[in-house]
N, C-alpha and C positions, 0 to 999 in steps of 0.2 A: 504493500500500500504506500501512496504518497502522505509525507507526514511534515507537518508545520509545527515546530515548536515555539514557543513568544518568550520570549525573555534574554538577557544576554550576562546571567551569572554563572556561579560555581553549579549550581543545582540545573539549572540547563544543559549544560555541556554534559553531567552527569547522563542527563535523561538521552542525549545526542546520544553518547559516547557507548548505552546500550542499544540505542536504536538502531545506530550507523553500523552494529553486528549482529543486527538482527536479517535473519531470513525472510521474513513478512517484510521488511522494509526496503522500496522498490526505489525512493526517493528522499533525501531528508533536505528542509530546510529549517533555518534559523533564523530569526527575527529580534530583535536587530544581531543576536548573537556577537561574538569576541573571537579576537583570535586564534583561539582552542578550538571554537568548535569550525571557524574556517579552513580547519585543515579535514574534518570531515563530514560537512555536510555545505550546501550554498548558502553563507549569508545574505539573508536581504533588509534593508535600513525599511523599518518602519516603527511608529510612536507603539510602545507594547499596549500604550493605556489608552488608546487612540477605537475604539470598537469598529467603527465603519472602516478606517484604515486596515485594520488586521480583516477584516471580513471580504473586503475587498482583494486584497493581497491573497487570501484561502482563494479565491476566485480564479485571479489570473494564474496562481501554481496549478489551480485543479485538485486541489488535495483531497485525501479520502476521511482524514484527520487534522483537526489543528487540537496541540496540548498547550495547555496555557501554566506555565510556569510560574511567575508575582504573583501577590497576592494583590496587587496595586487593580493589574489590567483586569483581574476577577469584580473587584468592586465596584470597576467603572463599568459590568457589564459586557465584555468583550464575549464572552461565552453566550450571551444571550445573542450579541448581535450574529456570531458566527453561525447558531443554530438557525436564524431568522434567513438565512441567504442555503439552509439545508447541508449545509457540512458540520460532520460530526462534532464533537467538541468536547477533549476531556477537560472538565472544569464546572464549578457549580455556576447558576446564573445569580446578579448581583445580589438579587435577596436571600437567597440562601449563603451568599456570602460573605453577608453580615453577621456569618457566627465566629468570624476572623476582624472585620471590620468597625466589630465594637464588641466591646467584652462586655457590658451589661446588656446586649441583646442576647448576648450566649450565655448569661446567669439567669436571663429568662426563659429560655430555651431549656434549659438544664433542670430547672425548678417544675417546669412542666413535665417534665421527661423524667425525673426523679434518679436523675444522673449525678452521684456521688461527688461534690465538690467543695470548697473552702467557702466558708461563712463572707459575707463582703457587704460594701455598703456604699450603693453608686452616689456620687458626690459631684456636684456644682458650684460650691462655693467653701472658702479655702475653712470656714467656722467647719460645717459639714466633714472635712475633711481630718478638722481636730479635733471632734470630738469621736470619728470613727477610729483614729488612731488611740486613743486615750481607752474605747473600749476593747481595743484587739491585744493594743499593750504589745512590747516588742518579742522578736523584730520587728518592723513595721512594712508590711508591701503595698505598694502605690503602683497602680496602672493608669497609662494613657488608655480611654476608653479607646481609641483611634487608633489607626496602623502608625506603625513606627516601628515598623524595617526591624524587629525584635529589639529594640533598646529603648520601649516605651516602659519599662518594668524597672523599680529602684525597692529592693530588699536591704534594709539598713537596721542598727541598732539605733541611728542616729534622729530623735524624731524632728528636728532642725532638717536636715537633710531630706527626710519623708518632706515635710511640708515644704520644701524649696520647689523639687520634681514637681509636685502636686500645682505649684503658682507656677511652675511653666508651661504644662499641661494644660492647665486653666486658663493661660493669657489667651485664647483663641477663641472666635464668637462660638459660642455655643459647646464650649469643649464641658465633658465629664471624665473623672476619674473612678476608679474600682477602686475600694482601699479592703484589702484581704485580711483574713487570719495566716498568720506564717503555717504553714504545713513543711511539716519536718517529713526525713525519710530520705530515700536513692530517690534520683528521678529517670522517667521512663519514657521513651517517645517510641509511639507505634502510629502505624500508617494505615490506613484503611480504605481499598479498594469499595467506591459504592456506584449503583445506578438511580440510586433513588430509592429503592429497596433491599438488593441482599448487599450483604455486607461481606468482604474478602478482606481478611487482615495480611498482613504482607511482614517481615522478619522486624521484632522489634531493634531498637539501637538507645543511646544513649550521648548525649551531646555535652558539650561544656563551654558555659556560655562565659563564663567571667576569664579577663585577659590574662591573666596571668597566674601561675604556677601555683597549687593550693588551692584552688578557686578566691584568688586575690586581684584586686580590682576592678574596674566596671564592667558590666554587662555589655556585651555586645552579641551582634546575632548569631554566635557561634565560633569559637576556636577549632575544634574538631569533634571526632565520634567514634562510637568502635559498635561492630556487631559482630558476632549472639552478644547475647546477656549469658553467661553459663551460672550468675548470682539470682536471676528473676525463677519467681515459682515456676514451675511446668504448667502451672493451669494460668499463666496469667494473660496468653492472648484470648483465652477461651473466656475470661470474666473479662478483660476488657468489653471485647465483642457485645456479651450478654448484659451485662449492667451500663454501659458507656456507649459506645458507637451505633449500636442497634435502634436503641430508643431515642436516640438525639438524630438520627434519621428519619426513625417511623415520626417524631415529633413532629420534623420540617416539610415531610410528607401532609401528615394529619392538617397542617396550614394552608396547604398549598404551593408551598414553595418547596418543592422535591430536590435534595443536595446529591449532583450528579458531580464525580472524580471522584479526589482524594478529601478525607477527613482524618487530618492530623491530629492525635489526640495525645495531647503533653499532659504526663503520668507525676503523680506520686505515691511510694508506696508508703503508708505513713503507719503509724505504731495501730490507727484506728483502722485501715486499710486503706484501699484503694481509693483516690481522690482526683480527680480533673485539675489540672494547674490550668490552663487553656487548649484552646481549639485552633488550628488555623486548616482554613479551606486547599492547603496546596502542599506539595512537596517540602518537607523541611531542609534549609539547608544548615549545617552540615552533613545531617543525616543521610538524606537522598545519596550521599557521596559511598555510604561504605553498604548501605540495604542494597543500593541497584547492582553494587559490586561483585552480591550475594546472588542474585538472582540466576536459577541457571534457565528459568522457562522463556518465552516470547514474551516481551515488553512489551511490542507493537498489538500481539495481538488482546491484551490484560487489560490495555487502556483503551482500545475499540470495543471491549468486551462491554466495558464498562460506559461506554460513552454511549453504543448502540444499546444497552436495556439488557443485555445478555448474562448478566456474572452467574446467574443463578444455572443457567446449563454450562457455564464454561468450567474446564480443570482445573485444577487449584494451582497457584502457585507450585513453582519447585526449587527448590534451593539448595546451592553447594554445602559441602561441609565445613570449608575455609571460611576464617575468619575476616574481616577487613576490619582496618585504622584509619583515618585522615585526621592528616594537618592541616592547620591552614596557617598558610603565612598573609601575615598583613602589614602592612604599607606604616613608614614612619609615623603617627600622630595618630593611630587610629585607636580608639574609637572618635575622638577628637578632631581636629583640624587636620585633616590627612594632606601628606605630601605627595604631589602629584609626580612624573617624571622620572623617576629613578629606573635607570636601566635595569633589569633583568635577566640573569644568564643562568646557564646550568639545567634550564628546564628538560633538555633532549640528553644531557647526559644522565640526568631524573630517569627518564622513559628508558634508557638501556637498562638500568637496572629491573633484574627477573623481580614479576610481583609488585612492580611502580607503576603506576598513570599521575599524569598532573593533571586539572583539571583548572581555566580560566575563569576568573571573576571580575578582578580590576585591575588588569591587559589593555593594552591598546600599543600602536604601530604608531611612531612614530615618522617625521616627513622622511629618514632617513630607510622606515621600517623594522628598525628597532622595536623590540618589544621593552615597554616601560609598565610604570606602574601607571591604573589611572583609575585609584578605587582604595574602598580601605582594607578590604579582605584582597587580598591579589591572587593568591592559587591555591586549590585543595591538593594537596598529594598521599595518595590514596595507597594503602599497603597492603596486600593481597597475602595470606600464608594460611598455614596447613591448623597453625594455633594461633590466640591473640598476641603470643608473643613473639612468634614468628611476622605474623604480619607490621606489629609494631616496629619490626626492628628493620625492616622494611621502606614502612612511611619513612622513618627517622633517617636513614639510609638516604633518600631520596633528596628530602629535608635542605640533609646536609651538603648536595651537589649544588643547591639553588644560593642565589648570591645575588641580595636586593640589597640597598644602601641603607638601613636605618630600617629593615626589617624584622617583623618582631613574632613569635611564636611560641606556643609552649612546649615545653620538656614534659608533661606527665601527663600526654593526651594516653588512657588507658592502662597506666604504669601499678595501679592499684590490682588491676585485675588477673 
C-alpha cells in the first residue's frame, strides 16, 4: 500500500523506519519529514497542522493511508479532514482528540468510564490553584490543561514553584490547569491499537522524562526508553486493556465521538494499584523508538487494520524476543533556549555498529548540506540485543560515535534494570 506519514520527529522516522521494511508497503512518504527519514522514504514540505493541506497532499500521492504522527495536526482535525476526501486515516478525529488536548476533558472522560486515576482539581485562577495545592499537600503536580509538546507537567516539592508553572499556564485567555495528587510507584507507558471499538494493546515500555541522570532536572518530553518490562506483572497488559483502554473507548464511542488509532495510556503502578497518569491520542515519543523496534508483525498492515474498522478479525501482534534501548541526544540548552546549528557527525559510523539505528528529530541540512542541529531533542539511537543489557550496551555504543557540540544525554537510560 501507498502510505503518508505527517510529522517530521524522532517518532516518525521510527514509524518510516518500520514501514520503509515492511512488505505491505508499496510506497512511503513523509511530510514535512527530516533528514532520517529522506534517506528512506520521499519527503514532501507540507504544514503537518494544516488539515486541507495534508488532505490534499493524500490526494495528489494517491495514498491508501495517511498516519498522523503530533499530536498538534490531530487536534486541529487533520484526520477528520483526510477521512472527509475518503482516504484512510490512522489517527482519532479532533474530538476525540481532546483526550490528549486537555487533561480535564480526559478527567471527565475517565470519571464516566470509571477508569482508575489521580484525584485532581481543574483550576482557573491562581487562588483555585492554592488552595488545591494546600489540599493535595506535596509533592505538588501542576498541568497545562493544553498541549505542551510533554513539558506542560511541573512535579515539585517546591509549592512557590507549583504556583509559578500554574501563573504561566494561566497567563493565556482562557487557559486551565489540573492540579493532581502525586501518585507514587514505577511508571508504565503502553500503547493501544483501537478502531473505535476492539482494542489491541501493543509491547509495553517505559520512558524517562527528567534531563538528567537520577531522574534530576526538568521534564522534558522524553530522554529515552527501554522495552519489555521483565519488573511489570504478567497480567498487567491484560488489566490495563480491561479497567483502562476499553472503557475510555466504549466511553468516546457511547458520545459519539468514536477514538480511531493509537490510545497512549501513561501508567502508574502505585502501592493502591493501577492508576492513569494521562492519555495522549498518538504514538509516544520516546517510546515508539524501542516498541516499533520490537515488532516482528506488519506495521502497514496493524495500522490499516485499525484505520479501516478491522482489529477485531485481524492477528495479533507478534513480537521479537530482543530487547530495545534509546537514547536521545539533545541539543545544547535544551529543555530551555536551545542552540540551533551545531554540526553533527558520527551518525553513519552509529549505523555500522550491529544492533544500532539513529533515528532524526532536530536535523536539518545545512546550505552546505551538513547535517546540524535544528531542534532540542536531535537523534534517538536505538539499541537492538538478545537482553536489556545487551541492547543497552549497544545504544551507548552508538551514543558514543555521535559528536554534537554542547550535546547533552543521559548515562542511566535502563541501567536499573
Amino acid at each position: 500500500m501507498r502510505i503518508l506519514v505527517i510529522g517530521n520527529g524522532a517518532r516518525e522516522h521510527a514509524i518510516a523506519h518500520s514501514l520503509a521494511r515492511d512488505v505491505q508497503t508499496t510506497a512511503l512518504f513523509v511530510a514535512p519529514g527530516n533528514p532520517g527519514t529522506a534517506q528512506i522514504a520521499e519527503n514532501r514540505p507540507v504544514r503537518a497542522d494544516d488539515p486541507a493541506a495534508v488532505a490534499a497532499l493524500a490526494l495528489e500521492l494517491e495514498v491508501d493511508l495517511v498516519v498522523v504522527g503530533p499530536e498538534a495536526p490531530l487536534v486541529a482535525g487533520v484526520a477528520d479532514a483526510v477521512r472527509d476526501v475518503g482516504i484512510a486515516c490512522f489517527g482519532p478525529g479532533a474530538e476525540a482528540a481532546r483526550l490528549e488536548g486537555s487533561k480535564a476533558f480526559a478527567k471527565e472522560v475517565m470519571a464516566a468510564a470509571d477508569v482508575p486515576t489521580a484525584m485532581a482539581h481543574v483550576c482557573t485562577t491562581l487562588e483555585e490553584v492554592a488552595e488545591a495545592l494546600d489540599a493535595f499537600g506535596a509533592p505538588h503536580v501542576v498541568k497545562d490543561d493544553g498541549l505542551a509538546a510533554g513539558k506542560g507537567v511541573v512535579v515539585t516539592d517546591d509549592r512557590d514553584t507549583a504556583l509559578a508553572h500554574a501563573e504561566r499556564c494561566l497567563s493565556r485567555e482562557g487557559a486551565a490547569v489540573v492540579v493532581e495528587e502525586f501518585l507514587d510507584g514505577p511508571e508504565i507507558s503502553l500503547f493501544c491499537l483501537t478502531d473505535g471499538a476492539t482494542v489491541v494493546p501493543l509491547a509495553p515500555a517505559q520512558d524517562f522524562k527528567r534531563l538528567g541522570d537520577g531522574d534530576s532536572g526538568p521534564n522534558t518530553g522524553g530522554m529515552g526508553a527501554y522495552s519489555p518490562l521483565p519488573w511489570a506483572p504478567a497480567t498487567l497488559v491484560e488489566e490495563v486493556v480491561a479497567r483502562v483502554a476499553q472503557p475510555t473507548i466504549d466511553e468516546l464511542a457511547r458520545r459519539g465521538t468514536p477514538f480511531t488509532g493509537l490510545l497512549y495510556c501513561g501508567l502508574a503502578l502505585t502501592g493502591r494499584g493501577l492508576r492513569v497518569i494521562e492519555f495522549n491520542a498518538r504514538f509516544g515519543d520516546p517510546e515508539t523508538q524501542v516498541v516499533l523496534a520490537r515488532l516482528r508483525s506488519s506495521l502497514a498492515q496493524l495500522l490499516f487494520d485499525s484505520a479501516a474498522g478491522r482489529l477485531a478479525t485481524a492477528p495479533a501482534p507478534r513480537w521479537r524476543d530482543d530487547a530495545a534501548v534509546t537514547v536521545v541526544v539533545a541539543a545544547a540548552g535544551y529543555p530551555g533556549a536551545v542552540r540551533s546549528g551545531d554540526v553533527i557527525t558520527g551518525v553513519d559510523d552509529a549505523e555500522e555498529i550491529p544492533g544500532v539505528h539513529v533515528l532524526h528529530a532536530g536535523t536539518a541540512r545545512d546550505a552546505d548540506g551538513v547535517l546540524v542541529t535544528a531542534g532540542g531533542r536531535v537523534l534517538s539511537v536505538v539499541g537492538v540485543g538478545a537482553s536489556l543489557k545487551a541492547a543497552r550496551k549497544a545504544a551507548y555504543k552508538g551514543v558514543g560515535a555521535i559528536s554534537i557540540d554542547g550535546g547533552q544525554f543521559r548515562t542511566d537510560i535502563a541501567a536499573k534494570v
